[in-house]
N, C-alpha and C positions, 0 to 999 in steps of 0.2 A: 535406529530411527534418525531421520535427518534432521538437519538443525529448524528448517521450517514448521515441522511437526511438533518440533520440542517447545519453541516459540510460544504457536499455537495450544497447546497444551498446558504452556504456563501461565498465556493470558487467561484461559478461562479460568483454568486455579486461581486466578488473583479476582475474575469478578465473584467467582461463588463464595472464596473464602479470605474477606475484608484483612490486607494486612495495615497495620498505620505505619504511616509513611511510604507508602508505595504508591510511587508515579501513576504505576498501569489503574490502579483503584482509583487516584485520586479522577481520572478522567474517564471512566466509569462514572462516577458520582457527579460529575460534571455536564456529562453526556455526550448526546451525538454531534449538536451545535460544536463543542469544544474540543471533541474527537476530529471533525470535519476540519475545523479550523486548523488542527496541528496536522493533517495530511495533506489540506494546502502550502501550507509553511513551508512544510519537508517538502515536498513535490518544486519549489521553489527551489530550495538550496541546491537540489539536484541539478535543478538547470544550472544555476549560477558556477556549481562545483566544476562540472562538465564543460561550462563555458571558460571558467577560469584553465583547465587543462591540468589539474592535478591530481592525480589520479587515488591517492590514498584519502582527499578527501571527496573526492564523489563517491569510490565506497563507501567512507561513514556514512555522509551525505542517504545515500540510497537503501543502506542498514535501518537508518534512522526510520526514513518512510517504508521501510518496510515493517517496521513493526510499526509505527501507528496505522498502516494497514490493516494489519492483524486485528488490534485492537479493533478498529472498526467493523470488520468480520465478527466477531466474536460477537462484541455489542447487537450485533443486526443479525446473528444467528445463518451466518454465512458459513459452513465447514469448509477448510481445507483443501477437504475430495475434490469439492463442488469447482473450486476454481481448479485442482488437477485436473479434473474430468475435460473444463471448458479447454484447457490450454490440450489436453490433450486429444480433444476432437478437432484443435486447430491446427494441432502439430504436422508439416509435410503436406497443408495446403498450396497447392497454386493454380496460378493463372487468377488471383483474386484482389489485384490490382484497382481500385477504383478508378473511377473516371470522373473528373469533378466537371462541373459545368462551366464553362467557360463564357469568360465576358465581352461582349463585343463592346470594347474603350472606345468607339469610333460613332456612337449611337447615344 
């Protein structure tokens, strides 16, 4: 089983079955506002990790937001599959480049 599986598998063990002192419950019990809040956060440090150019802490960095990912999946009854599935119907697209609308500075 791979490590995202197992992840996955532990967050939901920790919503169905309350441990005390467990982070992943505690924000559960907090909810989605707080959930949201901590994968802005993380989503943040990753920039910052990334910008700063050091590499062992944009992994943590990106560890980190990826499990309050999870978390939030879980919470929102989002499985795993479902984003394999998405990333895997996107997998070896191309030619799918957008095109943003450009602004005429001059008007």
């Amino acid at each position: 089983m791979d490590i995202l599986q197992q992840l996955y598998d532990t967050v939901l063990e920790r919503k169905d079955e309350k441990q005390e002192g467990s982070y992943t419950c505690y924000l559960f019990e907090q909810g989605l506002d707080k959930i949201l809040k901590k994968c802005g956060e993380e989503c943040s440090e990753v920039i910052i990790a990334a910008k700063n150019g050091k590499k062992e802490d944009t992994v943590g960095e990106i560890s980190d937001l990826l499990y309050h990912l999870t978390v939030m999946m879980v919470n929102e009854n989002i499985p795993l599959d479902d984003v394999r599935a998405e990333l895997n119907r996107r997998h070896g697209k191309t030619g799918n480049l957008k095109t943003f609308h450009k602004v005429d500075h001059n008007t």
